[in-house]
C-alpha positions in Angstrom: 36.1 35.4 8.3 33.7 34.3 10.8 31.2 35.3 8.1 32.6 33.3 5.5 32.9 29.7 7.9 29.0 29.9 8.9 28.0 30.5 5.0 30.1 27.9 3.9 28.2 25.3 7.0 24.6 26.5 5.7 25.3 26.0 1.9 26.9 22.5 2.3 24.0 21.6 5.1 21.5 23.0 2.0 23.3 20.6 -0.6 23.5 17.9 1.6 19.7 18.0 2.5 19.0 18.4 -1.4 21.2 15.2 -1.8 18.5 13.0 0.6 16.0 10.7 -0.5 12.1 11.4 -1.0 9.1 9.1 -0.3 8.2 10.5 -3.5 9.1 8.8 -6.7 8.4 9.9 -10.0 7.4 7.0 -13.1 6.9 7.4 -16.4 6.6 3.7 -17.6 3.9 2.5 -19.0 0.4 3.1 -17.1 -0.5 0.5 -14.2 -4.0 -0.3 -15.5 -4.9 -3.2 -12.8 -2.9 -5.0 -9.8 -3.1 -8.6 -9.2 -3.1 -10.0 -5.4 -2.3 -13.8 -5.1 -3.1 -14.1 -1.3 -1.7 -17.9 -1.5 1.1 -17.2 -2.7 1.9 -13.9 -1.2 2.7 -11.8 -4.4 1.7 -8.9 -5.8 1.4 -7.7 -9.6 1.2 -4.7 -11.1 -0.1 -5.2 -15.0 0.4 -2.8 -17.8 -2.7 -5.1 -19.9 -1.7 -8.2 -19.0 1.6 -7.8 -18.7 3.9 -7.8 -15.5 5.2 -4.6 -14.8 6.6 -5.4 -11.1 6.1 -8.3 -8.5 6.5 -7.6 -5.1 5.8 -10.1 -1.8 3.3 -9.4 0.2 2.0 -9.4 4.3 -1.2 -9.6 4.8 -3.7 -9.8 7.6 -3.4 -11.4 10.8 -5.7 -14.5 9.7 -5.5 -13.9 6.0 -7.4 -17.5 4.4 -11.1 -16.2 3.1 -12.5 -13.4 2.2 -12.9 -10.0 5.1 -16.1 -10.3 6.0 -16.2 -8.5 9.4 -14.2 -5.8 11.0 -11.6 -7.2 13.4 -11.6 -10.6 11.6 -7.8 -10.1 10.5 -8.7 -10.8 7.1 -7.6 -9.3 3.6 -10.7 -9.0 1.4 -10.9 -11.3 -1.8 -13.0 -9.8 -5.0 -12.8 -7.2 -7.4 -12.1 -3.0 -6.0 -10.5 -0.4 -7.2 -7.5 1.9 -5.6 -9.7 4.8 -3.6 -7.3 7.3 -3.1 -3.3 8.2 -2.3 -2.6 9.0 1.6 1.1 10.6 1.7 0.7 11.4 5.4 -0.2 7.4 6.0 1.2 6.1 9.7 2.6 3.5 7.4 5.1 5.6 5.5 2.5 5.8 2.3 -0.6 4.2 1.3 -3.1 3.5 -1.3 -6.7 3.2 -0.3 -8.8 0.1 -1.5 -12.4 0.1 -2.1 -13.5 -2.5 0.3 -16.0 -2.3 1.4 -18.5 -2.8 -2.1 -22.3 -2.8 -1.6 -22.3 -6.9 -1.1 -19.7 -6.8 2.0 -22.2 -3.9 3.3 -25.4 -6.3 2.9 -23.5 -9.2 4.1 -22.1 -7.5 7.1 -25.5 -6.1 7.7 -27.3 -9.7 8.0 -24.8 -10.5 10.8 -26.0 -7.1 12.4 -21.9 -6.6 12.4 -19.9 -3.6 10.9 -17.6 -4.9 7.3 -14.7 -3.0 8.6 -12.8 -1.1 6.0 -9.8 1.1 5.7 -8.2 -1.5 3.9 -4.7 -0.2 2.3 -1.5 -1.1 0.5 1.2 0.6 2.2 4.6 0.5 3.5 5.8 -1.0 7.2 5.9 -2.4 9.9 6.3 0.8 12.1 8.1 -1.5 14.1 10.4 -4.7 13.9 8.1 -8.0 13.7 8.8 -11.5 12.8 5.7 -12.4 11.4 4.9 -11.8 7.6 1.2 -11.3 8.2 1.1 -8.9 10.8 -1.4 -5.8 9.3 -5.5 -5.8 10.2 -6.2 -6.7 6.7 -4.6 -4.6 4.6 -1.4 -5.6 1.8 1.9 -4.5 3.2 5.0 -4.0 1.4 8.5 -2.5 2.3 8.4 1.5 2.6 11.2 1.2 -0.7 8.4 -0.8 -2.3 5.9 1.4 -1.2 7.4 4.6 -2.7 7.6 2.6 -6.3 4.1 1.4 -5.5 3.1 4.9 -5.0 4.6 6.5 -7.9 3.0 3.9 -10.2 -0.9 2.9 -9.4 -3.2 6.0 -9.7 -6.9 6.4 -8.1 -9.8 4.2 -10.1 -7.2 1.3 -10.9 -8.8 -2.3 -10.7 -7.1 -4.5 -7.7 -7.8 -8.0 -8.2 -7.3 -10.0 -4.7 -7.4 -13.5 -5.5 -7.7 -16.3 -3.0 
């Protein structure tokens, strides 16, 4: 009887932990081929050719007006990159890597004898409870919900667009 009572706990602690949520989403919409980032505006788009697919708002850096030109300046990079790479073990629940920095942040950084920065990301968070909306080093935050979607849709080499 004993038995019995103890198989009947592990199977329904089995279903119940088959029942809980993933980070990871599956999609199978039509394919993300560039994001838009409206830094004025705070919104993010994710484009099948054009058209919207999803809008999300946005966080960005600490002092997010202009373009990242230096590491520690708080600022979210402006120009044309590309999505880098997928980190599913990100501090910030999940992230997608952006290109920054290109060959002209290097150069420009180098003039100024000054490192660009870099690891700039869209991901999830805060890891903790804040007040302010523009709270990251320069990367694009979103919700960890959005983040997941996010995740499941944009793959490496997709165009991200960050607009003043």
């Amino acid at each position: 009887m004993r038995f019995l009572r103890v198989l009947m706990m592990v199977l329904v602690g089995l279903s119940l932990t088959a029942c809980g949520s993933s980070k990871f989403r599956t999609y199978n919409g039509p394919e993300v081929t560039s994001i838009q980032v409206h830094k004025a505006e705070r919104k993010m788009y994710l484009l099948h050719d054009g058209k919207v697919l999803k809008t999300y708002d946005i966080g960005l850096g600490f002092a997010p007006e202009g373009h990242k030109q230096f590491e520690g300046d708080g600022k979210t990079p402006e120009g044309t990159y590309y999505i880098s790479h997928r980190n599913p073990k990100s501090r910030y629940h999940l992230s997608l890597g952006v290109s920054y920095p290109n060959e002209a942040d290097m150069a420009f950084a180098a003039e100024a004898d000054k490192s660009p920065g870099g690891d700039i990301m869209i991901h999830g968070g805060p890891p903790r409870k804040t007040k302010v909306k523009d709270w990251t080093a320069g990367c694009i935050a979103v919700t960890d919900r959005q983040i997941e979607v996010i995740y499941s849709m944009v793959k490496p080499g997709t165009p991200i667009h960050i607009l003043e």
